[in-house]
N, C-alpha and C positions, 0 to 999 in steps of 0.2 A: 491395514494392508489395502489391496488395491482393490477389493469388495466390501468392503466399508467405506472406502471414499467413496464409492457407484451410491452407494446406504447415501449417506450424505449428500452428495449431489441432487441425488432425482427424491430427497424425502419430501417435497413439495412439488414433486411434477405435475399433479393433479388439480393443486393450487387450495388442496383442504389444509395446509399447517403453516400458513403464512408467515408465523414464526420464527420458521426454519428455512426461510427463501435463503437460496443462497447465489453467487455472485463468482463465476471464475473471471480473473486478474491475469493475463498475461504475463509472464514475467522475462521477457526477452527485450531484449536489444538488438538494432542492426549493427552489424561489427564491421563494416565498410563505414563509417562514423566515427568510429573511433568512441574520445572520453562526450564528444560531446552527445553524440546519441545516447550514451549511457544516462547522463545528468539528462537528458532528455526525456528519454526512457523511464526515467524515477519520478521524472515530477508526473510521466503520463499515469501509472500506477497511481500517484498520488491523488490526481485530481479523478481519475475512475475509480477509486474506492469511496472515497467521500459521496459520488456520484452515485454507486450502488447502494451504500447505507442512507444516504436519501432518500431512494426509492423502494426503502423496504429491505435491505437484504440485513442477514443477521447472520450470516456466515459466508467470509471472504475467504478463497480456493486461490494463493499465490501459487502460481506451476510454471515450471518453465521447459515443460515438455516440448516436441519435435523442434527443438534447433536444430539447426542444417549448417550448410557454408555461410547463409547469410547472416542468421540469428544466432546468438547465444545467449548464454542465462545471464541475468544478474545475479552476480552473488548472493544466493541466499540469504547470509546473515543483512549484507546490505538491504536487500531487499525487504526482509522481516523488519527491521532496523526502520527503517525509511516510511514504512504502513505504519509503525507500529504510533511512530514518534508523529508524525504527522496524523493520526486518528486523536490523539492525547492533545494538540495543541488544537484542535478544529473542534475538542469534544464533542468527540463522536467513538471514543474506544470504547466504553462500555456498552455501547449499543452492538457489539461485533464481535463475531470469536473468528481467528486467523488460523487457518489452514495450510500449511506447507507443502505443495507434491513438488519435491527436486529431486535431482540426480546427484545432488553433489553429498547429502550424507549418506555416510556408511557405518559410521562408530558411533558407540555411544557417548561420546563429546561431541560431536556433531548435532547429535539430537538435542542435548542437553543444551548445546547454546541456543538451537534456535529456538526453544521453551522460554528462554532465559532473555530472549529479544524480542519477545510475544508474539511467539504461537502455541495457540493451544492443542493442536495437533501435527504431527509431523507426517508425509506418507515417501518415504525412500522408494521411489521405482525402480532405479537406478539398479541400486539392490538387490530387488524382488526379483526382476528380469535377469540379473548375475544368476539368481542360485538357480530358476528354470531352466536358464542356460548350463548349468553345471548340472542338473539333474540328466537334462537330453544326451548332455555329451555321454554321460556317464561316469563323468569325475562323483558325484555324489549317488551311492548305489541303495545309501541306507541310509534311515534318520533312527532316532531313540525313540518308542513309542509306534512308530510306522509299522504295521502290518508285514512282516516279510514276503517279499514277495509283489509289494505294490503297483498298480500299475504308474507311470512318471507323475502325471498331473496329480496323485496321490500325494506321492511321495513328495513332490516341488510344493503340495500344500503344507505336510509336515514340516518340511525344511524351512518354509517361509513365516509357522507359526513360529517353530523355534525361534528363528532369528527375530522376530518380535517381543515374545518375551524375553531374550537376551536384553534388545536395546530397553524394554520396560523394566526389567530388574536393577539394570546399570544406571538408567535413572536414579532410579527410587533410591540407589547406593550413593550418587553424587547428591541429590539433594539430603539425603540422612548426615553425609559427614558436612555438611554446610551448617545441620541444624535445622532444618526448613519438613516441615512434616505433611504438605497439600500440594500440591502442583501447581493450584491457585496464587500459591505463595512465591512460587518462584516465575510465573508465569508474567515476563517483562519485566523482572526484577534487573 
């Protein structure tokens, strides 16, 4: 969720776990450009991650947070696709675990692909920010387990864990019928 990526991001803010340096990636495009900003756009990605894992980073944060009119996302999967293939031929993958914050999963085949085009963690905003917004409205009044009676930011934490072990169980359900029993194993498979 979106307090564990915060975990993630700042666990070397101090600069005591060098380790665990981590590196956010851009993942936008200018769309007054067209295809060729895109292909533009990918190779920028490309050459800034090799860039950060040169200089120490060991966890890349793909996001393609605040688009506007001008910007939008690269497709995800493209995106994971494009880090992932291009860290393998520069070897440099094993030195890097891939992070996904997008907008564009909501299902657990979403999640599962982008596992499946290496990343090892996924964080749905997108999502997260949906079910807030369903809690405020008042479309979601209750969760299972929630407190009756909670105050929203409660209840939009319950709802948001829910929906996490949803997409985590649905996983573990698509790699079990594959045959694949580690995440490690399906991770860029």
């Amino acid at each position: 969720d979106n307090d564990e990526l915060a975990k993630i991001w700042h666990v070397n803010a101090d600069g005591d776990m060098p380790g665990f340096a981590c590196q956010l990636i851009d993942g936008r495009f200018r769309v007054h450009g067209g295809g060729e900003a895109l292909a533009a756009a990918i190779e920028r990605v490309r050459r800034e991650c090799s860039v950060a894992v040169d200089a120490g980073a060991r966890i890349l944060i793909l996001s393609d947070r605040d688009c506007d009119a001008d910007h939008a996302p690269i497709p995800s999967l493209l995106l994971v696709s494009a880090v992932h293939q291009h860290l393998i031929r520069t070897g440099q993958r094993t030195k890097v675990g891939l992070v996904v914050e997008t907008g564009e999963a909501r299902e657990v085949h979403h999640v599962a692909l982008l596992i499946g085009y290496g990343a090892a963690a996924v964080n749905p905003y997108l999502a997260f920010e949906s079910i807030e917004d369903l809690v405020a409205s008042g479309a979601i009044t209750e969760v299972t387990g929630a407190s009756p009676g909670s105050d929203p930011e409660a209840l939009a934490g319950a709802a948001i864990a829910k929906y996490v072990k949803a997409l985590s169980k649905g996983v573990l359900k698509v790699m079990s019928k594959m045959g694949i029993s580690t995440i490690a194993s399906y991770t860029g498979a």
